[in-house]
C-alpha positions in Angstrom: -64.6 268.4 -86.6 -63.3 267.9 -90.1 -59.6 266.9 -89.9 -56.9 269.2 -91.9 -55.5 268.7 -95.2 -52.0 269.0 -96.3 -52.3 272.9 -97.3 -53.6 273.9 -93.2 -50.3 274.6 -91.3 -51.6 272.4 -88.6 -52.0 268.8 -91.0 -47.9 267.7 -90.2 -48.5 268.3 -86.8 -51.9 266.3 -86.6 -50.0 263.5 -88.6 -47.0 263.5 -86.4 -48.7 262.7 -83.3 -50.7 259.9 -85.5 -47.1 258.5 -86.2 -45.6 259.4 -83.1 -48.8 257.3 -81.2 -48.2 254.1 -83.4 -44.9 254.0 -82.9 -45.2 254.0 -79.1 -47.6 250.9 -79.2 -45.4 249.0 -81.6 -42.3 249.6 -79.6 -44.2 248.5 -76.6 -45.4 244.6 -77.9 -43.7 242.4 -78.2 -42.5 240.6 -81.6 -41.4 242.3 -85.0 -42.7 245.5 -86.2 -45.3 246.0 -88.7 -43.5 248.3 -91.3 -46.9 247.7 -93.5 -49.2 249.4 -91.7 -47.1 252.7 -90.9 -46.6 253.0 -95.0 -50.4 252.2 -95.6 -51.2 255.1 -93.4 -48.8 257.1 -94.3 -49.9 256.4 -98.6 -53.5 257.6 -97.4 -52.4 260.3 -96.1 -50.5 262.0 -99.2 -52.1 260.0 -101.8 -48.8 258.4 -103.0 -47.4 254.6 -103.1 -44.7 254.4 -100.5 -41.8 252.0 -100.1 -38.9 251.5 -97.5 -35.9 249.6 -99.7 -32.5 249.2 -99.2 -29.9 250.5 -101.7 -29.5 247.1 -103.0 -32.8 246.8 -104.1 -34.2 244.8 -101.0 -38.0 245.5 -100.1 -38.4 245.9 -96.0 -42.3 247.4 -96.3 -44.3 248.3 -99.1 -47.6 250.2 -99.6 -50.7 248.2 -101.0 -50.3 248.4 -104.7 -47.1 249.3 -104.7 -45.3 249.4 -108.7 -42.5 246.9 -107.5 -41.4 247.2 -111.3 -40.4 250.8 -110.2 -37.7 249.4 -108.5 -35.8 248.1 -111.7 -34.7 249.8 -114.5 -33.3 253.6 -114.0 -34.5 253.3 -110.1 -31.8 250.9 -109.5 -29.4 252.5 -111.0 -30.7 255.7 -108.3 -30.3 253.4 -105.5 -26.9 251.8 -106.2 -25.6 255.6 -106.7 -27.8 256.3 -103.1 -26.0 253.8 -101.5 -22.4 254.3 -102.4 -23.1 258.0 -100.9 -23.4 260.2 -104.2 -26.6 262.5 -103.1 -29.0 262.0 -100.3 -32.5 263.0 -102.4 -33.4 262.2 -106.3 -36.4 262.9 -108.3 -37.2 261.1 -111.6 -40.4 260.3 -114.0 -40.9 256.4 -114.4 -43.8 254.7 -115.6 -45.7 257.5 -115.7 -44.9 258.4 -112.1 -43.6 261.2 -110.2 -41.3 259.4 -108.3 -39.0 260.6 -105.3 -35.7 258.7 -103.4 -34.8 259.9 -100.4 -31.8 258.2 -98.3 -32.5 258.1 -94.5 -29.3 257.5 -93.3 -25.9 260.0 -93.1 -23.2 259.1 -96.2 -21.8 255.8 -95.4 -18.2 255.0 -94.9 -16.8 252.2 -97.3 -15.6 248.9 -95.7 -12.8 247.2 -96.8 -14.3 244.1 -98.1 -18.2 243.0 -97.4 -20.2 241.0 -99.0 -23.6 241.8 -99.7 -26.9 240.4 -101.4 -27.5 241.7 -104.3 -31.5 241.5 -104.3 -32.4 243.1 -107.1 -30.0 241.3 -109.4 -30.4 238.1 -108.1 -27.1 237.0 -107.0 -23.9 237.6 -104.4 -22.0 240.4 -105.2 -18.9 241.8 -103.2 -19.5 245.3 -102.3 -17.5 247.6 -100.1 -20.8 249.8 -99.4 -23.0 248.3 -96.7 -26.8 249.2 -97.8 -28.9 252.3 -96.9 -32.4 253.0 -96.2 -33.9 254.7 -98.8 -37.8 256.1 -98.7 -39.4 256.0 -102.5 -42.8 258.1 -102.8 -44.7 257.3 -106.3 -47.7 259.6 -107.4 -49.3 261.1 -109.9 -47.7 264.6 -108.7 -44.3 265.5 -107.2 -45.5 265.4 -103.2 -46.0 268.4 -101.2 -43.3 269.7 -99.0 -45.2 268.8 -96.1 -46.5 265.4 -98.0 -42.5 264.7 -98.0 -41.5 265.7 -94.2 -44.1 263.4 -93.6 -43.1 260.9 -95.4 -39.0 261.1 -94.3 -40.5 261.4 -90.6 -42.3 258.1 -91.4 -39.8 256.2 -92.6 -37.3 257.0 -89.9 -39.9 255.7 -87.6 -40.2 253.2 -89.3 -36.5 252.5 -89.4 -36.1 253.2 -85.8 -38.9 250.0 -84.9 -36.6 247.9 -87.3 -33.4 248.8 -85.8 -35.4 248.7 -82.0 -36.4 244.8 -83.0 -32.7 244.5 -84.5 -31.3 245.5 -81.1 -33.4 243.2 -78.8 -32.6 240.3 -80.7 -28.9 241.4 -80.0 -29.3 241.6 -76.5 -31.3 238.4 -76.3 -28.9 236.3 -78.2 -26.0 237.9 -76.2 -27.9 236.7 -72.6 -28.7 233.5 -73.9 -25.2 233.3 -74.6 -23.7 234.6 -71.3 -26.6 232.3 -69.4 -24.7 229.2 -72.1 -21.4 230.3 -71.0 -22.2 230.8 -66.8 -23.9 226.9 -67.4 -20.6 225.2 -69.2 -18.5 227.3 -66.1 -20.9 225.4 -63.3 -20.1 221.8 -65.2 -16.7 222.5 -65.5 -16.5 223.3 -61.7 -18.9 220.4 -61.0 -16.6 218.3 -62.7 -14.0 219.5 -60.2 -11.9 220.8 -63.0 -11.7 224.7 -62.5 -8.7 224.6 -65.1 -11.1 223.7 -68.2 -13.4 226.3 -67.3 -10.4 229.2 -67.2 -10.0 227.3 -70.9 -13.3 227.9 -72.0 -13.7 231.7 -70.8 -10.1 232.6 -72.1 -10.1 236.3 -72.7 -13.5 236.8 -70.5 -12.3 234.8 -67.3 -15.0 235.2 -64.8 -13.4 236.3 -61.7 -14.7 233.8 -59.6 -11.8 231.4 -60.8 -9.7 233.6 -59.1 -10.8 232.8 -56.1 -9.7 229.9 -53.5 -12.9 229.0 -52.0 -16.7 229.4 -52.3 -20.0 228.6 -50.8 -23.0 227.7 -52.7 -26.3 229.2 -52.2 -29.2 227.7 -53.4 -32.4 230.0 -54.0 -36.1 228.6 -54.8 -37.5 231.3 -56.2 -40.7 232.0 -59.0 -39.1 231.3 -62.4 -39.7 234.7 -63.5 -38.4 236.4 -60.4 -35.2 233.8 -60.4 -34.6 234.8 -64.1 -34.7 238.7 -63.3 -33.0 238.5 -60.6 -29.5 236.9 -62.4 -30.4 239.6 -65.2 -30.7 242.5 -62.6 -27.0 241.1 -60.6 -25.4 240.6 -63.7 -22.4 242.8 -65.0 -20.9 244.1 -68.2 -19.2 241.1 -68.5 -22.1 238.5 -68.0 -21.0 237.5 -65.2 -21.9 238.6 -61.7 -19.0 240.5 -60.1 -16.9 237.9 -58.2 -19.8 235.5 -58.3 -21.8 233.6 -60.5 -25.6 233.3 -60.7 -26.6 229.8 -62.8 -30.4 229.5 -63.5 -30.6 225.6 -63.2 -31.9 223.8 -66.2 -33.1 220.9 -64.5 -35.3 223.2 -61.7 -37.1 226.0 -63.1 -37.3 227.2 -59.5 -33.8 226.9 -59.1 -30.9 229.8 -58.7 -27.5 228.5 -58.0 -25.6 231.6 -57.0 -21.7 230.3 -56.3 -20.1 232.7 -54.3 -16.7 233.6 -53.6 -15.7 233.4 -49.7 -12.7 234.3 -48.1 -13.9 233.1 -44.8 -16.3 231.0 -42.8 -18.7 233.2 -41.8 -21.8 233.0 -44.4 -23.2 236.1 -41.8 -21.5 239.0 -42.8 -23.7 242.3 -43.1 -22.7 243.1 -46.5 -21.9 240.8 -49.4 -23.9 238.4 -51.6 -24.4 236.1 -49.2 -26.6 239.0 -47.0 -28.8 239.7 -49.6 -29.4 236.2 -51.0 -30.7 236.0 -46.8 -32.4 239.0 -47.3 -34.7 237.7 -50.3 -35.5 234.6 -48.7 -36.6 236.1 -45.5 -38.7 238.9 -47.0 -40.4 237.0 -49.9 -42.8 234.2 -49.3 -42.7 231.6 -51.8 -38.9 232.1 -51.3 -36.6 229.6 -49.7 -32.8 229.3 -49.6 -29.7 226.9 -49.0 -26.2 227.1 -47.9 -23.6 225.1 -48.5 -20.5 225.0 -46.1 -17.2 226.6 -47.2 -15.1 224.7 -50.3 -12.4 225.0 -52.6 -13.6 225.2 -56.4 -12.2 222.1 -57.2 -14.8 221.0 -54.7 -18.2 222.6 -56.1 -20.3 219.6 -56.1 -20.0 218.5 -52.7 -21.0 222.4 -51.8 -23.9 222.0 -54.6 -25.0 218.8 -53.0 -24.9 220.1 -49.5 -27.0 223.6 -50.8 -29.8 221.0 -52.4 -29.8 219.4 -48.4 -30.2 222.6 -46.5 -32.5 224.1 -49.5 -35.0 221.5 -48.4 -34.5 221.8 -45.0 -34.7 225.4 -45.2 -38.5 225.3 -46.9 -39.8 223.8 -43.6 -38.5 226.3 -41.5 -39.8 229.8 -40.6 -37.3 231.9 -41.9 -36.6 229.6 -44.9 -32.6 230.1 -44.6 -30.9 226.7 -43.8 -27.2 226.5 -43.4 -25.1 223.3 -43.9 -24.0 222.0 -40.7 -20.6 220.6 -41.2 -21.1 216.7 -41.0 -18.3 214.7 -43.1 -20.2 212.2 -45.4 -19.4 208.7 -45.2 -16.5 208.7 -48.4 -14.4 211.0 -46.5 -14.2 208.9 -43.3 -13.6 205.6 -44.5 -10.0 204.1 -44.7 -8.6 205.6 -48.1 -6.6 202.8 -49.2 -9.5 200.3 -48.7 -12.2 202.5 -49.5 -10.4 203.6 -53.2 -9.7 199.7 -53.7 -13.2 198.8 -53.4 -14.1 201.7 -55.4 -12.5 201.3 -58.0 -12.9 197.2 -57.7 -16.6 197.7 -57.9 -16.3 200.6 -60.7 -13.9 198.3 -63.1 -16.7 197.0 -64.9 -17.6 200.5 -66.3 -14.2 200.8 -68.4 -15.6 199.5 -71.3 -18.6 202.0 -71.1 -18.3 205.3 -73.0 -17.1 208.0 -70.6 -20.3 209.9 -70.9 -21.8 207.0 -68.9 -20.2 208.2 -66.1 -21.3 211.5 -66.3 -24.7 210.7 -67.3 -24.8 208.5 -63.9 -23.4 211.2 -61.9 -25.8 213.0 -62.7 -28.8 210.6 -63.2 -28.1 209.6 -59.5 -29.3 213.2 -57.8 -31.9 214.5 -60.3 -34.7 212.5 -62.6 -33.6 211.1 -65.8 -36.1 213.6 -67.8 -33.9 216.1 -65.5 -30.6 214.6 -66.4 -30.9 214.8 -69.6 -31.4 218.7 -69.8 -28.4 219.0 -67.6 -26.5 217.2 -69.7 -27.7 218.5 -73.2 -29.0 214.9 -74.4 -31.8 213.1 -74.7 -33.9 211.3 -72.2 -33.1 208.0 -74.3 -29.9 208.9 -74.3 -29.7 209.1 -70.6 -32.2 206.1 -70.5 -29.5 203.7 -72.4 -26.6 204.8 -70.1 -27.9 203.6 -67.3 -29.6 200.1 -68.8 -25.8 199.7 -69.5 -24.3 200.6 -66.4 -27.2 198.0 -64.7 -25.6 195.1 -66.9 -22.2 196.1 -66.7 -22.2 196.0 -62.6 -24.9 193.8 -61.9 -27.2 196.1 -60.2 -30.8 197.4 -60.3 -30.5 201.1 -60.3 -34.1 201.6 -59.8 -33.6 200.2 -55.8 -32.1 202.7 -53.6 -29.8 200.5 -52.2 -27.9 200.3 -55.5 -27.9 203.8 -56.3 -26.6 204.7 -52.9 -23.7 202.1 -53.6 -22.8 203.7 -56.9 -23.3 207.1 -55.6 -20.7 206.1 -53.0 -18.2 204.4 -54.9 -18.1 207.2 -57.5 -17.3 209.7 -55.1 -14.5 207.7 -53.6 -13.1 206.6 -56.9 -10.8 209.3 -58.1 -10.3 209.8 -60.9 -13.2 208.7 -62.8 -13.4 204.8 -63.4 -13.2 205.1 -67.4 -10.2 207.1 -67.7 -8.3 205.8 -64.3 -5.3 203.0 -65.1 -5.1 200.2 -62.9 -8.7 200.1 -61.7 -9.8 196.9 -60.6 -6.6 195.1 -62.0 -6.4 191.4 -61.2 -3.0 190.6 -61.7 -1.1 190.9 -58.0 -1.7 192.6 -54.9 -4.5 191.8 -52.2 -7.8 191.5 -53.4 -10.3 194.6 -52.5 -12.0 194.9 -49.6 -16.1 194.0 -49.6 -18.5 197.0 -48.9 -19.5 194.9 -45.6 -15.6 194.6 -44.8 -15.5 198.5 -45.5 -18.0 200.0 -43.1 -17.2 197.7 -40.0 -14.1 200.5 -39.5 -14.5 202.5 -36.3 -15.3 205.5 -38.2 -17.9 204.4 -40.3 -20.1 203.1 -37.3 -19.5 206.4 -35.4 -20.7 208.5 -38.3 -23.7 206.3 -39.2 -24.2 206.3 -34.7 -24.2 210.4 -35.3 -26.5 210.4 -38.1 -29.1 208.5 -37.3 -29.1 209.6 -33.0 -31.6 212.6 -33.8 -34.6 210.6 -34.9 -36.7 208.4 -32.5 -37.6 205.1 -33.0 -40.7 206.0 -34.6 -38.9 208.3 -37.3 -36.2 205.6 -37.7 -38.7 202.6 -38.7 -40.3 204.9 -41.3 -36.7 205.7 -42.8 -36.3 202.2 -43.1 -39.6 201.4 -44.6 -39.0 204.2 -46.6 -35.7 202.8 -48.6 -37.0 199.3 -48.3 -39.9 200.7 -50.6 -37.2 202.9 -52.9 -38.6 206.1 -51.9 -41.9 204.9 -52.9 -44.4 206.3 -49.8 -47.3 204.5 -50.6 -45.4 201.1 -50.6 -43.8 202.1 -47.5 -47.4 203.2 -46.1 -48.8 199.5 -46.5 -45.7 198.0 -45.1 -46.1 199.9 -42.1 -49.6 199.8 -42.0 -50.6 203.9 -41.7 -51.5 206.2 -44.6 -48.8 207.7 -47.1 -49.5 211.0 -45.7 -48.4 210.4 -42.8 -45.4 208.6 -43.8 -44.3 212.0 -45.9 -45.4 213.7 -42.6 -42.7 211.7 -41.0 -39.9 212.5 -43.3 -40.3 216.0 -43.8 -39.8 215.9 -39.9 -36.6 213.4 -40.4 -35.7 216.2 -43.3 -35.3 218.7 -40.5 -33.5 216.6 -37.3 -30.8 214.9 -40.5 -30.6 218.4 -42.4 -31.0 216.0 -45.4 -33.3 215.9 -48.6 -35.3 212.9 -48.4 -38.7 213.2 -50.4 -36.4 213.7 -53.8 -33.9 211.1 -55.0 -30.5 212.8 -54.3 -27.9 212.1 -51.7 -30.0 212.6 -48.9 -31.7 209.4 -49.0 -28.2 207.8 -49.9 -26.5 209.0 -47.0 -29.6 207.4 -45.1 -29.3 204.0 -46.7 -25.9 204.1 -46.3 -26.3 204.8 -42.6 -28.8 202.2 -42.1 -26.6 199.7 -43.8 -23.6 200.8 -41.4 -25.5 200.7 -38.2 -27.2 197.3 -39.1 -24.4 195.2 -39.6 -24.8 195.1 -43.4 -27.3 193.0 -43.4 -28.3 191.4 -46.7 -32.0 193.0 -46.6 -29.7 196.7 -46.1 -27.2 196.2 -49.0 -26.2 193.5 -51.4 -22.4 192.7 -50.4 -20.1 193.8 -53.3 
């Protein structure tokens, strides 16, 4: 069936569902529009050259074989009066050429000031007019009624794509920057400094910081699904209600929802809390950890204890493990003692940078390649921090034993080492303590006793393999004399009985070697006496 031409009353509507199909399958991929082909199809459809342009002179699509020296001369003088508002449609002969401006857009209001690119004449200009989509048609006739509907209807197509593209970049720099914003709000509480993050969100204060306490819940998730899932909870705001959802940059598989809590009871029907349980039980491929109860200035200890159960929680059946409530070693030792030593062993780190200190805090629970994205630098970067820190305080942070040293002294020493006065000063007073000296108190033996009473002897000479050989299980395999699967077999059994993360370097296997030290006198082959 031959198709209509522009004369059969039936040609705009064939040529408007044309239109109206391509439209639909650009605005449905992905990526910028192509404004070329819809003004190719629409020139061999009225037998005209076809050009979107701004009012300034500025070419968004042009037909193949378009004049572009159409758009100097008298035509710019057409578009300059288009786009200060004087008329909405001209016609004028140039070059031999029926030619036809239309402006797609209502009269524009003036600014007061704006400054503008003046394409067409090569330069900046100040103009208080900001430019206007205008449709030029160039043919050998004046086009059809019909031949120009088409053509307007084309063009604000068109214009609607552009303006479609326009707004998802909008909305996908304004997520990046709420997802920027959420980030710096975690290291501020992280940092146990909720007062710089109230700094850094002043005007859009997420209501979180108004609250006294939180629990931290720590969903694995698919990346995609963890990504929708803080898009789908968020609010106007970018944030998410009285909570806030954190996609971690270091896990992809990571979700760290921080919640606000009012009470102890991480069981309530309704809340966040039920429906982070709720995803986790119903999903496979889902697992999630809870942290106990904590004041904001105290969000890392809750992060750390969310990363325990999270492991815990992906070797059990329902995979929802809570935090049980065991005090870690730095909060049972004898404070005076315990911050002397700290800060004793620490001193040498004063004439580091102060980002060493944060690089280490947070090169002691993650990778370094992990670190470094947390932290925003590079893996060098990271890389030369700690080679420092190693000759600054003597130690080999690729053993366990000396990570789980440092890890323990920089939670005791507060506030950080760099920026404290008075840390490790020489001049009067009693020399500090020894780590040895340390954990012989009554409450450091009792805590390493409790910790290390659920496993057997069998599970206990595998943890101790297992640190000997830095968390290396095929060294720990030929010590011991069985195969590294079954060593792994072992831990993820200890993982469930300590309610600790063991198979990834994080505090888990630092609270271990820090229990074994305790429980085994400090012995020399446990921990180097500092």
């Amino acid at each position: 069936m031959q198709s209509p031409g522009v004369g059969d009353p039936y040609w705009r509507i064939a040529r408007s569902q044309e239109l109206l199909r391509e439209v639909q399958r650009q605005a449905a991929r992905p990526g910028e529009p192509d404004l070329r082909r819809i003004v190719d199809w629409l020139r061999g459809h009225i037998d005209a050259h076809v050009a979107l342009v701004w009012s300034t002179g500025t070419v968004a699509a042009a037909s193949v074989g378009f004049p572009r020296a159409l758009l100097s001369g008298a035509l710019a003088t057409g578009l300059a009066r288009l786009g200060q508002g004087r008329g909405g449609v001209a016609g004028l002969e140039a070059g031999g050429l029926h030619v036809r401006v239309e402006a797609l857009d209502p009269q524009p209001e003036p600014a007061a000031a704006r400054s503008r690119t003046a394409v067409s004449g090569g330069g900046d200009a100040l103009s208080p007019w900001p430019p206007r989509p205008v449709l030029v048609v160039a043919g050998a006739t004046p086009p059809a009624r019909e031949a120009a509907g088409l053509a307007a209807d084309a063009a604000r197509s068109a214009l609607l794509l552009l303006r479609l593209h326009e707004a998802a970049a909008v909305h996908r720099n304004y997520q990046d920057k709420a997802r920027q914003v959420r980030f710096a709000v975690l290291q501020a509480l992280l940092a146990g400094d909720p007062e710089l993050a109230r700094r850094m969100t002043a005007g859009a204060v997420p209501e979180l910081l108004d609250t006294r306490t939180l629990r931290v819940y720590l969903l694995h998730c698919p990346p995609a699904e963890r990504d929708r899932l803080a898009l789908d909870l968020q609010d106007p705001s970018g944030y998410h209600d009285r909570d806030l959802m954190v996609q971690c940059p270091v896990m992809r598989e990571h979700l760290i929802c921080l919640v606000s809590q009012d009470s102890d009871d991480d069981r309530a029907p309704a809340g966040r809390g039920a429906e982070l349980r709720r995803l986790a039980r119903d999903n496979a491929g889902y697992a999630l950890g809870i942290s106990a109860v904590h004041a904001l200035e105290a969000t890392a200890q809750a992060y750390e204890q969310a990363r325990h159960t999270l492991s815990v929680a992906r070797n059990l059946p329902g995979r929802v493990a809570s935090y049980r409530g065991e005090s870690p070693l730095a909060q049972l030792l004898p404070r005076p003692d315990a911050v002397a030593w700290a800060r004793s062993f620490l001193h040498p780190l004063a004439a580091a940078p102060r980002l060493t200190v944060h690089v280490l805090r947070a090169g002691l629970t993650v990778s370094r390649s992990g670190a470094a994205r947390f932290l925003g630098v590079s893996r060098n970067t990271v890389t030369a921090h700690f080679r420092r820190a190693e000759r600054l305080l003597g130690l080999d942070l690729d053993e366990v034993v000396s990570r789980a040293l440092l890890n323990l002294a920089l939670a005791l020493a507060d506030p950080s080492p760099a920026a404290a006065p008075g840390i490790g000063d020489a001049g009067g007073g009693d020399a500090a303590p020894s780590f040895c000296d340390l954990v012989r108190s009554q409450p450091a033996r009792d805590w390493a006793a409790a910790f290390l009473h659920p496993l057997d002897d069998t599970l206990r000479t595998t943890a101790r393999a297992w640190v000997a050989a830095n968390s290396d299980a095929q060294r720990a395999a030929r010590g011991l004399g069985i195969s590294r699967n079954t060593v792994r077999a072992r831990l993820r059994t200890a993982e469930v009985l300590l309610n600790r993360d063991l198979l990834t370097s994080g505090f888990g296997v630092y609270d271990l070697a820090q229990a074994l030290a305790v429980a085994e006198g400090c012995r020399p082959a446990s921990v180097k006496d500092s």
